[in-house]
SERO-869776 format. One record per residue (C-alpha): residue number from 1; residue in three letters; z, x, y. Coordinates in Angstrom, 2 decimals, always signed. Example, Ala and Ser with C-alpha at 12.3 -4.5 7.8 and 13.67 -1.06 7.14 Angstrom:
+-----+------+---------+---------+---------+
! pos ! code !       w !       u !       v !
+-----+------+---------+---------+---------+
!   1 !  ALA !   +7.80 !  +12.30 !   -4.50 !
!   2 !  SER !   +7.14 !  +13.67 !   -1.06 !
+-----+------+---------+---------+---------+
***
This chain:
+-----+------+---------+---------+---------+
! pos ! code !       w !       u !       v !
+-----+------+---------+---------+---------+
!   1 !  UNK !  +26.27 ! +194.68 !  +88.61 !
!   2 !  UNK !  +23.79 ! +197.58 !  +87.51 !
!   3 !  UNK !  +21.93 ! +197.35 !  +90.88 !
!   4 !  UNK !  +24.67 ! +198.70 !  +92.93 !
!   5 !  UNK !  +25.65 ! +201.54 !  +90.28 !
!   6 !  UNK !  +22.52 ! +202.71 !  +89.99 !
!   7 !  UNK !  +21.67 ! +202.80 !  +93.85 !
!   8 !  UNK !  +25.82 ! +204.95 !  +94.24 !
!   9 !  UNK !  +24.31 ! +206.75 !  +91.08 !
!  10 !  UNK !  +21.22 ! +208.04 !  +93.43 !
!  11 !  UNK !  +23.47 ! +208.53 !  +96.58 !
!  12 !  UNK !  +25.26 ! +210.41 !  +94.95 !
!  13 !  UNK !  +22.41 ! +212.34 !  +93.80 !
!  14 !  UNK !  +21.07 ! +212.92 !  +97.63 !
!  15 !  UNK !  +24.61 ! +213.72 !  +98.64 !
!  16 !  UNK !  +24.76 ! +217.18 !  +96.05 !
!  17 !  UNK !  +20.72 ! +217.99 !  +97.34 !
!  18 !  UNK !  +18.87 ! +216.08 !  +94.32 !
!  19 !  UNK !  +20.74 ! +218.38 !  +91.26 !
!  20 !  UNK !  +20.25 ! +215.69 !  +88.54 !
!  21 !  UNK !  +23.39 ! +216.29 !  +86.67 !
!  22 !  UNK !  +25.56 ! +214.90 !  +89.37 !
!  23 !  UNK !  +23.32 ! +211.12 !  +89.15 !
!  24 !  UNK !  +25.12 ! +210.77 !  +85.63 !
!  25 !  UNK !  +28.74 ! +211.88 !  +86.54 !
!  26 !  UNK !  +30.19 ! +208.51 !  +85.82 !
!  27 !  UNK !  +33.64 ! +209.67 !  +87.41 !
!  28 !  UNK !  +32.53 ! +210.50 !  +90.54 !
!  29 !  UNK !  +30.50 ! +207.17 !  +90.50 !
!  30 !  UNK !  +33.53 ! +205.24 !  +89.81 !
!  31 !  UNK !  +35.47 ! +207.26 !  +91.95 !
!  32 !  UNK !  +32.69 ! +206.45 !  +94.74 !
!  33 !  UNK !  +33.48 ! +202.61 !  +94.19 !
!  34 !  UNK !  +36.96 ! +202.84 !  +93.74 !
!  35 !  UNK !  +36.97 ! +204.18 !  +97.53 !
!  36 !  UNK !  +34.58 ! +201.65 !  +98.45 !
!  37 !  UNK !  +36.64 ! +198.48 !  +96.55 !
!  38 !  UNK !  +35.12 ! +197.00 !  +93.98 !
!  39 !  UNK !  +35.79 ! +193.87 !  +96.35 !
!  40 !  UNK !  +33.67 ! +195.52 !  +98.78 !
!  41 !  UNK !  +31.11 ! +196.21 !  +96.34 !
!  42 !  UNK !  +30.81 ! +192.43 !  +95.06 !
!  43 !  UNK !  +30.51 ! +191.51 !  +98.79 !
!  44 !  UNK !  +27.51 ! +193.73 !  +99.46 !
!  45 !  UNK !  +25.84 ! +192.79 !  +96.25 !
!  46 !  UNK !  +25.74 ! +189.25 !  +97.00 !
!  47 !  UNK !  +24.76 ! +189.53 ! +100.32 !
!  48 !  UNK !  +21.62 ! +191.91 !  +99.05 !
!  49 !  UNK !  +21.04 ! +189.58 !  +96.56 !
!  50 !  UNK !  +20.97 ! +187.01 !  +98.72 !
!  51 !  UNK !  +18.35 ! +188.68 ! +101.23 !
!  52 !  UNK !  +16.46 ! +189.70 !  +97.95 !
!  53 !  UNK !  +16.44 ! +185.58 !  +96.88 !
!  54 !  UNK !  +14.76 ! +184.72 ! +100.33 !
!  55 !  UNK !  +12.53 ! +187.28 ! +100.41 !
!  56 !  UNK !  +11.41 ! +186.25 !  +96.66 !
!  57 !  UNK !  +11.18 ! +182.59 !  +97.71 !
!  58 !  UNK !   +9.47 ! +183.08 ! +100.82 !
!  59 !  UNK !   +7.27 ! +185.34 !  +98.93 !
!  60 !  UNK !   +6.25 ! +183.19 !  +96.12 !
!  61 !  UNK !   +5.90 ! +180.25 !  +98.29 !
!  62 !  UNK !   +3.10 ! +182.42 ! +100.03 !
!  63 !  UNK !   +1.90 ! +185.30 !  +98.43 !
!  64 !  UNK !   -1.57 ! +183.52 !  +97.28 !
!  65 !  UNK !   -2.17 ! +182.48 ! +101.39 !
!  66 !  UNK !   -1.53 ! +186.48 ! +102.35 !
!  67 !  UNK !   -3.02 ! +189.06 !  +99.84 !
!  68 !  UNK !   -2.77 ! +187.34 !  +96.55 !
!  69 !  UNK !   -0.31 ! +187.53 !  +93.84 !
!  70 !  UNK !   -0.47 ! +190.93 !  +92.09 !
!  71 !  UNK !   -0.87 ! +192.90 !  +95.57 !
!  72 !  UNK !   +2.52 ! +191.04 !  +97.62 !
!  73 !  UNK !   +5.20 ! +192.97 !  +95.01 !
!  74 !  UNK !   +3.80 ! +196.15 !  +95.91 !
!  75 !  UNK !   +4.56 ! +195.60 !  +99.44 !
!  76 !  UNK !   +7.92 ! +193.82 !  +99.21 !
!  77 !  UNK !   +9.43 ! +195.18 !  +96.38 !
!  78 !  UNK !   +9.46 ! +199.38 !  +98.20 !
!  79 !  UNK !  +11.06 ! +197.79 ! +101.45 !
!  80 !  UNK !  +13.65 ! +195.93 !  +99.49 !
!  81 !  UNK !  +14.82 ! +198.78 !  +97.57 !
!  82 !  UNK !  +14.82 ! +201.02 ! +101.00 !
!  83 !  UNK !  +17.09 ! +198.21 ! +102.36 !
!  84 !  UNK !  +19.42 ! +198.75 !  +99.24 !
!  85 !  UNK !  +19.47 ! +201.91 !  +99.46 !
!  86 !  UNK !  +19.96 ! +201.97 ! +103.36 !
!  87 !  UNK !  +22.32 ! +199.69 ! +103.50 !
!  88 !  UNK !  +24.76 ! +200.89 ! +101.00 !
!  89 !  UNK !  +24.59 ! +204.58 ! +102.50 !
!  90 !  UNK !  +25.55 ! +203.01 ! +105.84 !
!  91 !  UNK !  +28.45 ! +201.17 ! +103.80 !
!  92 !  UNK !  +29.63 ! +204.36 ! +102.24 !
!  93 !  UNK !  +29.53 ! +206.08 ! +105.88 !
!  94 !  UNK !  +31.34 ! +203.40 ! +107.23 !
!  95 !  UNK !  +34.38 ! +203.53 ! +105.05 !
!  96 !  UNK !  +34.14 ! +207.72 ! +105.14 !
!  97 !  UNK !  +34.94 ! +207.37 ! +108.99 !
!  98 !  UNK !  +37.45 ! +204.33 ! +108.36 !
!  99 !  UNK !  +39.55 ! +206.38 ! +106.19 !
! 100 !  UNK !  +38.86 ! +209.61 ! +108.28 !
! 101 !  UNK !  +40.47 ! +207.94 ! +111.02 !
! 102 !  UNK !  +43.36 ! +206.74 ! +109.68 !
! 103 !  UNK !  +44.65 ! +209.25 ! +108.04 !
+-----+------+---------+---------+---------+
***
């Protein structure tokens, strides 16, 4: 459950133009998942985590056939994080225009 506190934690952080103070607010990141849902939250995780276990499976199955072991993470790992990080802004945008529509 650190993954997707950390990744609101840096959203947040792009959202005020990269001021550093506002990555360690802990009530505005809890405030942040509150209007997510913490049930929301637990859904995304899983289903990163779950693109992040393929991708690990497939890549460990066949890293030594590609590039070799030590040179596969470095390729991976970036575009998995990007996905993260993507996906959750798109998340967070999503419910922004949900509840700006129905109020």
């Amino acid at each position: 459950m650190i993954t997707p506190i950390l990744l609101i934690a840096i959203h947040i952080w792009a959202d005020n133009n990269g001021e550093i103070k506002t990555a360690f607010s802990f009530r505005e990141i809890f405030d942040r998942i509150g209007n997510i849902g913490w049930k929301n939250l637990i859904i995304w995780s899983i289903i990163i985590g779950s693109v992040y276990f393929v991708t690990e499976t497939i890549r460990t199955n066949f890293d030594h056939l590609i590039l070799g072991y030590d040179f596969v993470p470095l390729l991976v790992i970036p575009f998995l994080y990007m996905l993260m990080a993507r996906s959750l802004t798109i998340f967070t945008a999503i419910r922004k225009i949900i509840r700006l529509f129905t109020l």
